[in-house]
N, C-alpha and C positions, 0 to 999 in steps of 0.2 A: 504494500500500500504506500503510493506516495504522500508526500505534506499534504498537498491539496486535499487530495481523498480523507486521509486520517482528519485534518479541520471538520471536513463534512460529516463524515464520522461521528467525530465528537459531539458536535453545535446539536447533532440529530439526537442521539439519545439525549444527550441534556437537556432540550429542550423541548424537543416536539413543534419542529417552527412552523408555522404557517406558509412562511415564505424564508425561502434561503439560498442565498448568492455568496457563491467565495473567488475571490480573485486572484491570482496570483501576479501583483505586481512589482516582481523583484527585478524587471529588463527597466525600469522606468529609474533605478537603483544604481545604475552599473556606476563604478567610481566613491562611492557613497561607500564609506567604512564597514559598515555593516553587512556590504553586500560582499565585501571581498572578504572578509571570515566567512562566508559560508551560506551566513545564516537569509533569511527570506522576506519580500515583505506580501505581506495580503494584505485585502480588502474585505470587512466582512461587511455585507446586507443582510439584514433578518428581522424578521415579523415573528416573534413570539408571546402568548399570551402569561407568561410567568412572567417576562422580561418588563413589559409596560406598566404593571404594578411598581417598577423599581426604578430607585432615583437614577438617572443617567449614570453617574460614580457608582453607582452598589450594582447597577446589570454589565455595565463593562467589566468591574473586581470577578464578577462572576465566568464572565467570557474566559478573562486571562488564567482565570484559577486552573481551566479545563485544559490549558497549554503551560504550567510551571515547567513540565519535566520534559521540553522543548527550547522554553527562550532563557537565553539570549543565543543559545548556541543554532538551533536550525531555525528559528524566527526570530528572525531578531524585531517585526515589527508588523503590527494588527492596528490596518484602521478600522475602526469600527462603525457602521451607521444604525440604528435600531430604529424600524417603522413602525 
């Protein structure tokens, strides 16, 4: 399973999303320190109804909790948008 997949993966059972888009935009990166260790950057979009009950700062904590034993080494960076 690559990054991309495993993100989808994750974001899935944890949350059960209505809606969910993962991007992979580590080519948008190249030169960018982070991009020459290794590590990746995405993009996540997602509609989940456990998510919207929660303040912006407590459903992002949540997102990144699901990738600790990942960043900073194979992701180095999740933007996050929540609809």
């Amino acid at each position: 399973m690559n990054k991309l997949e495993l993100i989808i993966s994750r974001l899935q059972q944890a949350f059960s999303p209505e809606s969910l888009e993962v991007i992979d935009e580590s080519d948008q990166h190249i030169g960018h320190a982070g991009h020459q260790g290794g590590g990746r950057h995405f993009a996540i979009v997602i509609s989940a109804v456990s998510l919207k009950s929660l303040s912006r700062v407590a459903a992002h904590r949540k997102i990144y909790a699901l990738f600790e034993d990942l960043i900073p080494k194979e992701i180095h960076a999740l933007r996050i948008k929540i609809i």
